[in-house]
FILOMI-414490 format. One record per residue (C-alpha): residue number from 1; x, y, z. Coordinates in nm, 3 decimals. Layout:
// residues N
REC     k         x         y         z
REC   NUM         X         Y         Z
...
***
This chain:
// residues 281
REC     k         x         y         z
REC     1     2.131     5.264     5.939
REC     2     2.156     5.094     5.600
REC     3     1.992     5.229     5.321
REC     4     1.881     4.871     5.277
REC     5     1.699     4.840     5.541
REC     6     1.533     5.169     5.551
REC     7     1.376     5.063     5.240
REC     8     1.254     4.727     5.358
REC     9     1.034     4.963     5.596
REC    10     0.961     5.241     5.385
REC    11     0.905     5.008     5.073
REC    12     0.649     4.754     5.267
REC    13     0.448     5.014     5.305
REC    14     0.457     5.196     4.944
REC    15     0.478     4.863     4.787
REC    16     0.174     4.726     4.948
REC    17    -0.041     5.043     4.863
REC    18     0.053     4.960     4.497
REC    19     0.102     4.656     4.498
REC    20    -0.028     4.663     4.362
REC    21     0.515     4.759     3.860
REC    22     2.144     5.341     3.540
REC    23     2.310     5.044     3.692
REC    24     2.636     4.835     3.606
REC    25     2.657     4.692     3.320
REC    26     2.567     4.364     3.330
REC    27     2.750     4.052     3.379
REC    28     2.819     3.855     3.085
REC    29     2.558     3.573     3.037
REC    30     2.646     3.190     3.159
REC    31     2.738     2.917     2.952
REC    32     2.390     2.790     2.894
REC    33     2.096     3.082     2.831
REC    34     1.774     3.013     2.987
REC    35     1.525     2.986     2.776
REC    36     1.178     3.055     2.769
REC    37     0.901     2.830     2.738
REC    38     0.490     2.941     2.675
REC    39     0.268     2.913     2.987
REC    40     0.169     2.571     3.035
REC    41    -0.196     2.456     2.844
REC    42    -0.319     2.414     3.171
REC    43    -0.069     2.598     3.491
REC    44    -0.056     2.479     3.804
REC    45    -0.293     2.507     4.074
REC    46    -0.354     2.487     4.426
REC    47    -0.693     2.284     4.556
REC    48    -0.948     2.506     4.701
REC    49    -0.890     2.554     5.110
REC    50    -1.133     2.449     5.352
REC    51    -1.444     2.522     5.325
REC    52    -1.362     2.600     4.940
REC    53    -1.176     2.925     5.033
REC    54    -0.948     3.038     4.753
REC    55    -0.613     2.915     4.865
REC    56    -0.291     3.105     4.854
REC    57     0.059     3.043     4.750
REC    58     0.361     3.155     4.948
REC    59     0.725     3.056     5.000
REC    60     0.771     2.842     5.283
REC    61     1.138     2.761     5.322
REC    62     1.087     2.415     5.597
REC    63     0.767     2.338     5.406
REC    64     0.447     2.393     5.254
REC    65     0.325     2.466     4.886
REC    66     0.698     2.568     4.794
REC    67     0.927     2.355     4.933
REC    68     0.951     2.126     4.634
REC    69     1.169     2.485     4.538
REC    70     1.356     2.514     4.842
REC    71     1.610     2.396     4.757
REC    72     1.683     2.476     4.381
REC    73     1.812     2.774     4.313
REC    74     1.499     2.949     4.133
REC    75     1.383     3.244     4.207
REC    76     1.052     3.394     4.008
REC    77     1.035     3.760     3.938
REC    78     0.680     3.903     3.945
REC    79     0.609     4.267     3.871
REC    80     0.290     4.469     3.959
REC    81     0.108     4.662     3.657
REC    82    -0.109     4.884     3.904
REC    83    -0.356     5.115     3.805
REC    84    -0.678     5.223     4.001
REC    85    -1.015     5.263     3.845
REC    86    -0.988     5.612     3.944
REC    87    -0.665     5.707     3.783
REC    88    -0.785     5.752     3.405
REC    89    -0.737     6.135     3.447
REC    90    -0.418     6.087     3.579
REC    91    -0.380     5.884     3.268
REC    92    -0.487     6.144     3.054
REC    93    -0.276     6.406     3.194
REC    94     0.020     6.229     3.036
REC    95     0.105     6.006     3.386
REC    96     0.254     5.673     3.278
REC    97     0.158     5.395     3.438
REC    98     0.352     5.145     3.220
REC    99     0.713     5.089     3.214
REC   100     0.805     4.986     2.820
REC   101     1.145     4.994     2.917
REC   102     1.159     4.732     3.169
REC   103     0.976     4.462     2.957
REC   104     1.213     4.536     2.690
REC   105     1.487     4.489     2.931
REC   106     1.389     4.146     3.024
REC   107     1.325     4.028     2.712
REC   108     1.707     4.133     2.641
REC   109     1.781     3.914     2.944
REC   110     1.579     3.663     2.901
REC   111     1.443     3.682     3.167
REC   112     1.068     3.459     3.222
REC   113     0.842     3.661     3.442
REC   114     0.481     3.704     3.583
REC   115     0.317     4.028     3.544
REC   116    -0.025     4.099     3.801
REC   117    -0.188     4.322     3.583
REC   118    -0.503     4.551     3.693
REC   119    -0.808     4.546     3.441
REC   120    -0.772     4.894     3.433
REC   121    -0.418     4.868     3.350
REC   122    -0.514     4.661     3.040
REC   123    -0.798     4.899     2.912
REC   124    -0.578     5.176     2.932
REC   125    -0.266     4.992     2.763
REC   126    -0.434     4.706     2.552
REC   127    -0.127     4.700     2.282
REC   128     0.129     4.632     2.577
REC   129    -0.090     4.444     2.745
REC   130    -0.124     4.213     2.410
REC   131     0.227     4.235     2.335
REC   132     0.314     4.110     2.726
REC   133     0.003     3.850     2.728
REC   134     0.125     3.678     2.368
REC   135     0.501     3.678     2.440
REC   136     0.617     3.328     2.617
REC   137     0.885     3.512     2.780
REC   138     0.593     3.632     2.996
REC   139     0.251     3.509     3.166
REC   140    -0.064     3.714     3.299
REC   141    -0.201     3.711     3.610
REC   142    -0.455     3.864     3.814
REC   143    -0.434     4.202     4.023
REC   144    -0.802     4.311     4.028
REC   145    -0.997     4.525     3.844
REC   146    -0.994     4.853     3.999
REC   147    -0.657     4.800     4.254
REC   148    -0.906     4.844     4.597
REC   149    -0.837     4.649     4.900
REC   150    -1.028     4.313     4.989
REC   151    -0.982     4.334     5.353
REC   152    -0.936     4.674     5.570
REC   153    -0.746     4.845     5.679
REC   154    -0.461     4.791     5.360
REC   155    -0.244     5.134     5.399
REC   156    -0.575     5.346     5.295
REC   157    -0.668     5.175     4.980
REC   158    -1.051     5.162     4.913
REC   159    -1.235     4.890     5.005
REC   160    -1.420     4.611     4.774
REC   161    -1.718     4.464     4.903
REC   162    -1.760     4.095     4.995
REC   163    -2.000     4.008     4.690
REC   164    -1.853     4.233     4.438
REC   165    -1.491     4.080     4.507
REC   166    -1.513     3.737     4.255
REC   167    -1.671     3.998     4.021
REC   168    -1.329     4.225     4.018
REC   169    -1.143     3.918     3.948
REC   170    -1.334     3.813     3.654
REC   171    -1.383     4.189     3.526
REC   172    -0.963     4.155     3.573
REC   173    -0.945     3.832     3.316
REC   174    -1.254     3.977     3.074
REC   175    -0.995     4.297     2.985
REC   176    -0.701     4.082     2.933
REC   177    -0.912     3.858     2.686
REC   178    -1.063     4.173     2.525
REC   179    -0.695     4.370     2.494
REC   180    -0.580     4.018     2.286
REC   181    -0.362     3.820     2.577
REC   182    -0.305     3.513     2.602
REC   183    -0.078     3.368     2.826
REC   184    -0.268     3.445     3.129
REC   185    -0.263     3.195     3.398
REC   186    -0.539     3.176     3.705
REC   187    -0.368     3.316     3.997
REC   188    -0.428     3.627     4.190
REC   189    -0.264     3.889     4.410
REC   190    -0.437     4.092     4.649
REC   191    -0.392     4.458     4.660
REC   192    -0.190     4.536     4.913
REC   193    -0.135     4.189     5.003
REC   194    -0.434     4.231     5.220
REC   195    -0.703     3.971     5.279
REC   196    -0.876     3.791     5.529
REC   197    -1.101     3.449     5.532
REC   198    -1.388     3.660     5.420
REC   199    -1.173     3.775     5.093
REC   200    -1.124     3.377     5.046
REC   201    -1.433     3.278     5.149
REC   202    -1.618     3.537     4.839
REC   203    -1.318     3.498     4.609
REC   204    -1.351     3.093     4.585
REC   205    -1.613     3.159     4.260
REC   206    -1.330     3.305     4.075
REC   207    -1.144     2.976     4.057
REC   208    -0.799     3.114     4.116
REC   209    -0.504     3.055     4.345
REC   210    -0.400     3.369     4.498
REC   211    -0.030     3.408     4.529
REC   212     0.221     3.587     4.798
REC   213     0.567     3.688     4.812
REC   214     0.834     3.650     5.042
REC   215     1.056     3.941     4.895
REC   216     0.962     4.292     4.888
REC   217     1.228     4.478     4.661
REC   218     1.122     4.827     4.796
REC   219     1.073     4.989     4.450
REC   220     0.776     5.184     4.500
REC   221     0.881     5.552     4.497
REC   222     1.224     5.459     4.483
REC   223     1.474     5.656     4.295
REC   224     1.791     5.500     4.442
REC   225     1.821     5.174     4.166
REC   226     2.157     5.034     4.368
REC   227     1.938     5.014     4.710
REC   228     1.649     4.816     4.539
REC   229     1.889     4.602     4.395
REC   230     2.075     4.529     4.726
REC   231     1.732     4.470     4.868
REC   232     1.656     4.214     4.662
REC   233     1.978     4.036     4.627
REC   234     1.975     4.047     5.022
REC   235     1.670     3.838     5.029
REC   236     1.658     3.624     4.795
REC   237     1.685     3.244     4.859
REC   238     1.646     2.932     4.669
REC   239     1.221     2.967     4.533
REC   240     1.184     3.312     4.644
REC   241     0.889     3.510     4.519
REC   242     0.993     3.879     4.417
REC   243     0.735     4.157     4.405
REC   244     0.847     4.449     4.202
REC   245     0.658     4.710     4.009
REC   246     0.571     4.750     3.606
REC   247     0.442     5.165     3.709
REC   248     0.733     5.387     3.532
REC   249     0.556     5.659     3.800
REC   250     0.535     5.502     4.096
REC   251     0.830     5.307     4.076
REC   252     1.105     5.486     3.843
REC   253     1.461     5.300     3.955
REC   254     1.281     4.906     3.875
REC   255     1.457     4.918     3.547
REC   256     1.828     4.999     3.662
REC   257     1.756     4.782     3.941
REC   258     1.665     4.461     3.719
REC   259     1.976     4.541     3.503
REC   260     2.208     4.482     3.846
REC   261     1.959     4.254     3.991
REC   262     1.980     4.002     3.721
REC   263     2.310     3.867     3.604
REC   264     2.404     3.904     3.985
REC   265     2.166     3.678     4.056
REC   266     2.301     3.422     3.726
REC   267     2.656     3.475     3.883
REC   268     2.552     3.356     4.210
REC   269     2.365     3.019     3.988
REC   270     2.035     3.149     3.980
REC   271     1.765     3.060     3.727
REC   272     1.459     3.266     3.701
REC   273     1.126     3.116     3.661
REC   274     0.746     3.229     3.626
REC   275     0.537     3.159     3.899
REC   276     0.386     2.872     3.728
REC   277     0.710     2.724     3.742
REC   278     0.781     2.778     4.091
REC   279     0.402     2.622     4.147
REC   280     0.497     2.293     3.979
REC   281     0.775     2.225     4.228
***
C-alpha cells in the first residue's frame, strides 16, 4: 500500500482530533510573484442557513458556494494553530505549540494563507499571534476557544455545550483583539470538523461562516515531510481548501512539506489564495 494513502487514513483521524497547525529545494519562482494583498475591510460572507443556522463553506467541484473557483487554478492553504484549554502545563513544560518556522517560510514564499487559531493559542503566544494577525500576507480566523468538540462523538475530544458554543467563538475573537491582531476575518472551523444542526443552530449568534476543507494533508503526527507533500499535491484541484497544521508538536514535517508543496504547486500554474479569496469567487 502507498504511503500516501495510509496517511489519508491515519491523518483523517489525527488531523481531525487537532484540527484542530528537509525537502527539495524549491523550484525557482514564476515570472510574475504573487503578491499579497490585506484582508478585505469587510471579507466575504455566506447568508445565514435556514432557520438562521450558521452556514458553512466547502468545496463543491459541480457546484455550490465554490464553484465560482472551480475552475481557476487557486488553491487556499489554511493551517490549524491548536491548543486546548487544558494544555497550559504542557505549555509550561517547554511543549511548543507554535511553529515560527513555517510562518517564516511562507512569508519567504509568499505565500497568502489563513491561520484558525484557538483563543488559547493566542493567550499563550500573543507576539506571534500579533505578528501573524498584522501581516497582510496572512488573515485570522476562528478555531474556538478551548479546541473541544461541538457535536459528539469527534475522535474523543471534549464536548462544548449547546449554549456555551457562540460564547467559545467570541471568547476565540476577544484574545485575538487583546494579543493586537488585526486581520482577522469572521469564519470558523469546527474542531474536528465535527458539527451537527444543533452546533449551527447555537453558533448563528456568533455571526460567522464556518468553513470546511476538501483536502486533508495528513500532517498531524507526521514525520515523513515527502508523504504529506504527495498527499496534498495528490488532491489538490482547482479551489481546493487545504487543512494543515501551525503545532511544531503535533505536526513536525508541515514545514519541509510546504517547502515541496509549494513551488510544485506554482509549476503546475497554481496561485494560492486566503480563504477570503476563495469566498469571493
Amino acid at each position: 500500500m502507498r504511503k500516501t494513502t495510509t496517511l489519508t487514513v491515519a491523518g483523517v483521524l489525527a488531523g481531525a482530533a487537532l484540527a484542530g497547525c528537509g525537502g527539495p529545494a524549491p523550484a525557482p519562482a514564476p515570472p510574475t510573484a504573487p503578491t499579497a494583498s490585506a484582508a478585505p475591510e469587510k471579507p466575504p460572507t455566506m447568508a445565514p442557513g435556514p432557520a438562521g443556522r450558521t452556514p458553512v463553506f466547502e468545496r463543491r467541484p459541480t457546484g455550490g458556494s465554490a464553484a465560482g473557483r472551480a475552475t481557476e487554478k487557486v488553491v487556499a492553504l489554511t493551517f490549524d494553530a491548536d491548543m486546548t484549554a487544558g494544555q497550559g502545563a504542557r505549555a509550561a513544560s517547554g511543549e511548543r505549540f507554535d511553529n515560527p518556522e513555517l510562518v517564516a517560510l511562507l512569508r519567504r514564499l509568499k505565500v497568502p494563507s489563513t491561520v484558525f487559531m484557538t483563543g488559547r493559542w493566542a493567550e499563550e503566544y500573543p507576539a506571534q499571534a500579533k505578528a501573524i494577525g498584522t501581516d497582510p500576507l496572512f488573515e485570522i480566523a476562528n478555531h474556538s476557544y478551548s479546541h473541544h468538540a461541538f457535536s459528539s462523538p469527534c475522535y474523543g475530544l471534549p464536548v462544548v455545550g449547546k449554549d456555551t458554543m457562540a460564547r467559545e467563538v467570541k471568547r476565540a475573537f476577544t484574545a485575538f483583539r487583546k494579543a493586537g491582531a488585526r486581520n482577522v476575518v469572521p469564519y470558523f472551523r469546527f474542531p474536528g470538523g465535527c458539527y451537527d444542526d444543533t452546533a449551527l443552530r447555537a453558533l448563528a449568534p456568533a455571526n460567522v461562516t464556518a468553513v470546511q476543507w476538501d483536502v486533508v494533508s495528513g500532517d498531524a503526527f507526521a514525520t515523513d515531510a515527502d508523504a504529506v507533500a504527495e498527499q496534498v499535491l495528490d488532491g489538490v484541484r482547482p479551489g481546493s481548501l487545504v487543512v494543515m497544521h501551525c503545532t511544531r508538536s503535533a505536526a513536525p514535517a508541515t514545514e519541509a512539506a510546504v517547502r515541496r508543496i509549494v513551488p510544485e504547486l506554482r509549476e503546475r500554474g497554481y496561485r494560492f489564495v486566503k480563504v477570503s479569496e476563495l469566498m469571493e469567487g
